[in-house]
C-alpha positions, 0 to 999 in steps of 0.5 A: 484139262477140264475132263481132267479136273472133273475125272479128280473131282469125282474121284476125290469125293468118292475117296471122301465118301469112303472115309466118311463111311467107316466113320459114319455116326448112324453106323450102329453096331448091334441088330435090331430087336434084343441081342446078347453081348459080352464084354470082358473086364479083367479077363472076366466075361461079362453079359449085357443086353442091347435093344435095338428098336426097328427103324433106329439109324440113329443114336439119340441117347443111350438108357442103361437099366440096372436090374435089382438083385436076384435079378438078371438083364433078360428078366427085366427086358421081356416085355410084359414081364418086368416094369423095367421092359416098359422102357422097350416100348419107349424105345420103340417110339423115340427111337433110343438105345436100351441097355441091360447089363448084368449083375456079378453073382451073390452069395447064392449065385444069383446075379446082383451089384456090387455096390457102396455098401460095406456091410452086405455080406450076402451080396456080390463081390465082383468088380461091377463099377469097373463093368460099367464103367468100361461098358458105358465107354465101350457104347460111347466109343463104337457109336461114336456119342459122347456123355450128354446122350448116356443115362443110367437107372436102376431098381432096389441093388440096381438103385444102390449100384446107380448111386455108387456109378454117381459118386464115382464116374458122374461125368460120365453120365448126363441123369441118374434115376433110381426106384427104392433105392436109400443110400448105404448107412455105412458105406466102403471107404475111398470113393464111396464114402469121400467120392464125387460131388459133382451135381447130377440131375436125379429121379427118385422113387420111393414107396412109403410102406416099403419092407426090403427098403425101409423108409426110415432107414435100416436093414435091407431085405431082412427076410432072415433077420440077420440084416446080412445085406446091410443098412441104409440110411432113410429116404428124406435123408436120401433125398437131402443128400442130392438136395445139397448135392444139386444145390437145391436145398433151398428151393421150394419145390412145385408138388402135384398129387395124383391117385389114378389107380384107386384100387392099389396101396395110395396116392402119388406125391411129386415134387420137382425141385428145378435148377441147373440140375434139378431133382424130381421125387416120387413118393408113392404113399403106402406103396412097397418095394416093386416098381410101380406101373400101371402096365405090369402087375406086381403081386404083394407079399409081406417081403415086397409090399403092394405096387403102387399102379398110379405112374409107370415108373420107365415113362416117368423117367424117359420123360424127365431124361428127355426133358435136361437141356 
């Protein structure tokens, strides 16, 4: 009786074990390093990017990075190449996902967002909210995570495009981050315009002088004159939007100044408004559109401006990521 009940034991927890195994939470379905995939949406393929860091067994947070427009996943993910690879690195030590989506073309072919702005007429056309939407559920389901560990950033269009995910899918996402990015003067109507207002803990970035994106609002990128890619409202507006958005309009923000790189546009002034869903702001004096980094030059130009070279704009980021309760 006894080798009987030992043979059933031993047997059950094996049966156990099998089943666990199929939904094992460390089974991670992408290779190490960085991989390409598709998912397709309304019978459309779309590509994204996934780094993977060696040693990964598990899935700590997943950070989904919008490149800006004229942009594509690959050439925000090569190292060295782009401020946005930096979260690469990050990844490496921290051990978390990086997720490169991209855009739907532009007028020009070139891949972009399609975002809450009704006036960019230039820019793309294609269902990019159903994209990520349907992307960030795909990442939940097959590592078997679930909100509080999905974040999503952007730069430029891919700062407007994190900015309509926000009014649309918040619960979707535990933080937003987003670098030169102003909300759209006019945006779409329905959700765009009358979407959510659940509060969402933010990082803002802006730079002062900065031409494509224009601190007191207007056209964006008018290289042509036309303001054919629509118009934005100012950065303080932008910031007073999430301040009431988060309930921290009323709250006295701890603000540090720091110029590490005296040599680029300015100094950098943070401000950290703390709360249930706190909000941290960048303002990067006299700096223009780029990313700011300290590890991946940017040239100027009259249509970008001069990179700041006083913060990394992946660290700070991860670093207020990681920091939400």
């Amino acid at each position: 009786m006894k080798r009987t009940f030992l043979l059933f034991v031993v047997i059950f927890t094996l049966g156990c074990n099998k089943d666990n195994d199929n939904q094992n939470p460390n089974v991670i379905p992408y290779q190490e390093g960085l991989t390409t995939n598709y998912i397709t949406i309304n019978n459309i393929t779309r590509k994204y990017l996934v780094y993977r860091p060696t040693g990964m067994t598990a899935v700590n947070a997943v950070v989904t990075v919008l490149h800006g427009g004229g942009g594509t996943g690959l050439g925000v993910s090569n190292l060295g190449e782009h401020p946005l690879s930096v979260f690469r690195t990050l990844a490496d030590i921290d051990k978390f996902l990086v997720v490169y989506p991209e855009g739907s073309p532009d007028n020009l072919g070139n891949p972009g967002w399609n975002d809450c702005r009704s006036d960019d007429i230039s820019g793309s056309q294609g269902d990019d909210i159903t994209f990520l939407k349907q992307l960030n559920a795909k990442l939940m389901a097959e590592l078997n995570i679930n909100s509080s560990k999905m974040y999503l950033t952007g730069g430029s269009n891919g700062a407007l495009m994190t900015f309509s995910y926000a009014f649309q899918f918040p619960e979707t996402i535990k933080a937003i981050a987003v670098g030169s990015g102003n909300l759209p003067e006019f945006p779409e109507s329905g959700i765009c315009t009358n979407g959510s207002t659940l509060p969402i803990p933010i990082l803002l970035t802006h730079g002062t002088s900065d031409p494509a994106m224009p601190a007191n609002g207007g056209c964006v990128a008018n290289v042509g004159g036309n303001c054919n890619r629509g118009k934005v409202i100012s950065q303080s507006a932008t910031l007073s939007y999430w301040l009431q958005r988060n309930g921290l309009q009323n709250v006295t923000p701890t603000t540090s100044t720091f110029d590490l790189n005296t040599s680029d546009a300015g100094n950098v002034e943070k401000r950290i408004y703390n709360g249930a869903n706190p909000l941290v702001y960048y303002i990067l004096n006299n700096a223009g559109h780029q990313a700011p980094s300290k590890t991946v030059f940017s040239n100027s130009s009259p249509a970008q401006g001069v990179q700041n070279r006083d913060i990394e704009f992946a660290e700070e980021v991860w670093s207020f990521f990681k920091s939400l309760p």
